[in-house]
C-alpha positions as CSV (number, residue, x, y, z in Angstrom):
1,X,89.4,212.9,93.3
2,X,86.9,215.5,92.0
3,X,84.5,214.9,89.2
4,X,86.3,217.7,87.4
5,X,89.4,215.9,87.5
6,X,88.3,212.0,86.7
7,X,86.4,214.4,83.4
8,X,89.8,215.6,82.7
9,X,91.5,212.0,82.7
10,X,88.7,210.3,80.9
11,X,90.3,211.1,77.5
12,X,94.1,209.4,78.8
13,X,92.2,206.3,79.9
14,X,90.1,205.9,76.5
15,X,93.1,206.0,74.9
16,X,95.2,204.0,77.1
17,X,92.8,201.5,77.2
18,X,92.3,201.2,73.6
19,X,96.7,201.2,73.5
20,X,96.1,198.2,75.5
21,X,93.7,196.4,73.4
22,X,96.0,197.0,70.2
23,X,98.6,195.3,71.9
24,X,96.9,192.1,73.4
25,X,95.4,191.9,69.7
26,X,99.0,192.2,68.5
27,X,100.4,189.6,71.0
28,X,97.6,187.8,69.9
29,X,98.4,186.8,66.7
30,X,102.3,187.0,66.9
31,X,101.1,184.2,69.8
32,X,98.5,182.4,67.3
33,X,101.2,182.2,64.2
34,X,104.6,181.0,66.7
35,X,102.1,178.4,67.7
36,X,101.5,177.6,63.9
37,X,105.1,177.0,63.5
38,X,105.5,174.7,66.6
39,X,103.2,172.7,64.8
40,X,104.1,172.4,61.6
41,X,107.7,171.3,63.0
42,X,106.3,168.5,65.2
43,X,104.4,167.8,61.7
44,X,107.3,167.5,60.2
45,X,108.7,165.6,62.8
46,X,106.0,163.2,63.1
47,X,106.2,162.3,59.3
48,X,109.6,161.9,59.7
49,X,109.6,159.9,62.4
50,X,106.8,157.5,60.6
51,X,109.0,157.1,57.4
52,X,112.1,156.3,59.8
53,X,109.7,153.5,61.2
54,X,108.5,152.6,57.6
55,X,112.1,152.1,56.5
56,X,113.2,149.9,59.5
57,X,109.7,147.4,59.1
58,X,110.8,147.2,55.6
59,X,114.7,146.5,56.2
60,X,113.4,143.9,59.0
61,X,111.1,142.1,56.4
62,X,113.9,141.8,53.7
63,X,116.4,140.9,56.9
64,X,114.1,137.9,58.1
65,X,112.6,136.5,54.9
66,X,112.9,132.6,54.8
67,X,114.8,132.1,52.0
68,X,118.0,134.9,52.9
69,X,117.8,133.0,56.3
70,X,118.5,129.9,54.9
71,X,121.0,131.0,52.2
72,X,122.6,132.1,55.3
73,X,122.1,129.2,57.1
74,X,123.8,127.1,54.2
75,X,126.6,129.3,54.0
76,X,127.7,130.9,57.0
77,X,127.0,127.7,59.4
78,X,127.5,125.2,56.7
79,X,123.8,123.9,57.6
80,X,121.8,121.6,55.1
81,X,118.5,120.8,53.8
82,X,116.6,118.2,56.1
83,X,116.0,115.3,54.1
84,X,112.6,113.4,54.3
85,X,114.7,110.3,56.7
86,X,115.7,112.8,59.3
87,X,112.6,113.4,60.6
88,X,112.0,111.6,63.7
89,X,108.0,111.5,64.2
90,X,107.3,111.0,68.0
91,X,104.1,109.2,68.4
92,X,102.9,108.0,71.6
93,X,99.8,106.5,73.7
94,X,98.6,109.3,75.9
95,X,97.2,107.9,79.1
96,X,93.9,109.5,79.5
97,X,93.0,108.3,83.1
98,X,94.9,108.1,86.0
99,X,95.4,105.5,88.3
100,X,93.7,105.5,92.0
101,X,96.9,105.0,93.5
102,X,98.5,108.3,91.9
103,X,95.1,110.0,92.6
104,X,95.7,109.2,96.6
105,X,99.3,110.4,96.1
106,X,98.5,114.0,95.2
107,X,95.6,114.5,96.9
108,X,97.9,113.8,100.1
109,X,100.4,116.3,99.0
110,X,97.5,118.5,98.1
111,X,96.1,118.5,101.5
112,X,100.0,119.0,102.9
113,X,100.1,122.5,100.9
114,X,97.2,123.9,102.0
């Protein structure tokens, strides 16, 4: 190409170029404000979502409080209040050494294992 003709084409590609900026600007923001709405739904969705959860911890609480479990243990399975000679109390001596003879046991099976 001459420099006559690239002088001649100077003015198209000014104005093509700046046709092209427009549009990326354009697409730009149309870009910028979809975005803007995906967010605001997954907002939307998020604070739904948290009251949903809210709701259920609440409904679990009332569900599982002691008393409406043992209303419903009293009438559904006919269950009764313990009474104070019911309780069995296990008490016991607790051995706190061991004797040599067991000692000589399990280090033989001990030794076996490894």
């Amino acid at each position: 190409m001459s420099s006559e003709n690239f002088r001649q084409l100077k003015p198209f590609f000014s104005i093509l170029l700046i046709i092209f900026t427009l549009f990326s600007i354009v697409f730009l923001q149309m870009e910028e404000r979809r975005m803007g709405y995906s967010v605001l739904k997954l907002t939307r969705e998020h604070k739904k979502v948290l009251e949903e959860r809210r709701v259920k911890e609440i409904a679990l609480a009332k569900i599982t409080r002691p008393q409406l479990l043992e209303h419903v243990a009293q009438q559904k399975f006919t269950l009764k209040k313990v009474q104070a000679n019911q309780i069995i109390h296990l008490t016991g001596v607790v051995e706190s050494t061991v004797s040599k003879d067991t000692e000589k046991v399990v280090s033989k099976v001990a030794k076996k294992d490894l």
